[in-house]
N, C-alpha and C positions, 0 to 999 in steps of 0.2 A: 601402537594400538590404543595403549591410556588415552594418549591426546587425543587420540578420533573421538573415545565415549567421551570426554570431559567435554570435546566443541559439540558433540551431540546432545549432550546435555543442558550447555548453554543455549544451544540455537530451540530448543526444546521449550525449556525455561521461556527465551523470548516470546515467543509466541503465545506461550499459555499465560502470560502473564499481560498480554497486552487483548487477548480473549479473557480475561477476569476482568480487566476494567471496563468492557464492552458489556459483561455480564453483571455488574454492580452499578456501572453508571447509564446505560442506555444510549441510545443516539439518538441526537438531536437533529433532523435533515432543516438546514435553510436556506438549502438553494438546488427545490426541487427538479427533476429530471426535467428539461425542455424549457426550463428559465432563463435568463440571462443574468450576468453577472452584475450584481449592483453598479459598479464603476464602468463595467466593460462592456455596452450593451452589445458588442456584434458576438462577445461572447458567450455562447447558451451553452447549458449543460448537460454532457449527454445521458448522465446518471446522478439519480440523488445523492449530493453533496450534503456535510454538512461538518457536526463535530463531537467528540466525546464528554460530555458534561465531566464538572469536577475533575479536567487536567490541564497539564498547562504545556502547550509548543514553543517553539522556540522566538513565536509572533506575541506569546504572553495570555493569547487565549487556547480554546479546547483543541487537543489533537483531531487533527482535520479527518475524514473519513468519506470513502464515496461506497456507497450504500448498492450492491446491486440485486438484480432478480435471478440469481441462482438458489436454488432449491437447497442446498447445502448451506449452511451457517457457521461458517467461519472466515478466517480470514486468509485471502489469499496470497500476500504477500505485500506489499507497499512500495510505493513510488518517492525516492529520494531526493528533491528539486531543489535547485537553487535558481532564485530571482536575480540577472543581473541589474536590474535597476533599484530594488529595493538592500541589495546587497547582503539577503539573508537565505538561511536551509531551512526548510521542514519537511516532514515525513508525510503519505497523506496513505493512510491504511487502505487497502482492497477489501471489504466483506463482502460474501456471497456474489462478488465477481464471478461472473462466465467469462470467455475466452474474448467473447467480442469487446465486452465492458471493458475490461482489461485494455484490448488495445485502444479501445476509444480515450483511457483515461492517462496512456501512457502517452497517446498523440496527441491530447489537453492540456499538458504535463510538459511537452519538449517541443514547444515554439520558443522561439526566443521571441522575448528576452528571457522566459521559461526553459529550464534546461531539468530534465529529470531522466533517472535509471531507475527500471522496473527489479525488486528484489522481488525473485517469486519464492514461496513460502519452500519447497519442495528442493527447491536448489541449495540455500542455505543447509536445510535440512540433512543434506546428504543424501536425498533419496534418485537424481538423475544415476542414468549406469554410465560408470565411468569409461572412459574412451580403450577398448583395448586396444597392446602395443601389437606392433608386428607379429610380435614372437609370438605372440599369448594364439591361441584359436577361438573361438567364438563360444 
């Protein structure tokens, strides 16, 4: 049961501390909802894109972030991609994501040569109910 609160804690930790840099540093969108991608023109965007000022990804600029119109202000969970042709990972935050944005950003996310898995905040979290076993009753 320790281990449970300490990954609870950590997964806790994560969150609130990647919601502190969103909260000190602001976000920057520049590459608003219905744009196309600079490089990519058949690629538009279904939700405001952009990035966290003052951090650094693993591309060397600001942690990427897609910006949505849910009423709630937080973060919903983030998208884990790797590019096979660029050869690299980065993270790309979900804030104030709704259910649609979400999938829109996860099916954005996993064309290839785009390959990405959706970490949703609540699952880390510990908060789905876990599967009971036969034996258990409901």
């Amino acid at each position: 049961m320790e281990n449970d609160n300490e990954s609870q804690k950590e997964n806790n930790d994560f969150w609130q501390i990647l919601e502190q840099q969103i909260r000190e540093n602001g976000i920057t969108i520049d590459r608003p909802k219905g744009k196309p991608h600079p490089r990519f023109p058949d690629l538009i965007y279904p939700i405001d894109y952009g990035y966290i000022p003052h951090t650094k990804s693993m591309d060397g600029e600001g942690i990427d972030i897609l910006f949505g119109t849910a009423k709630k202000q937080e973060i919903e969970g983030l998208i884990c991609t790797f590019d096979a042709i660029k050869k690299d990972s980065e993270i790309k935050i979900l804030y104030a994501c709704n259910e649609d944005e979400i999938r829109m950003a996860k099916a954005m996310f996993s064309s290839p040569p785009m390959y990405g898995i959706l970490v949703r905040r609540e699952t880390v979290m510990g908060l789905r109910p876990k599967p009971h076993k036969e034996s258990e009753t409901p």
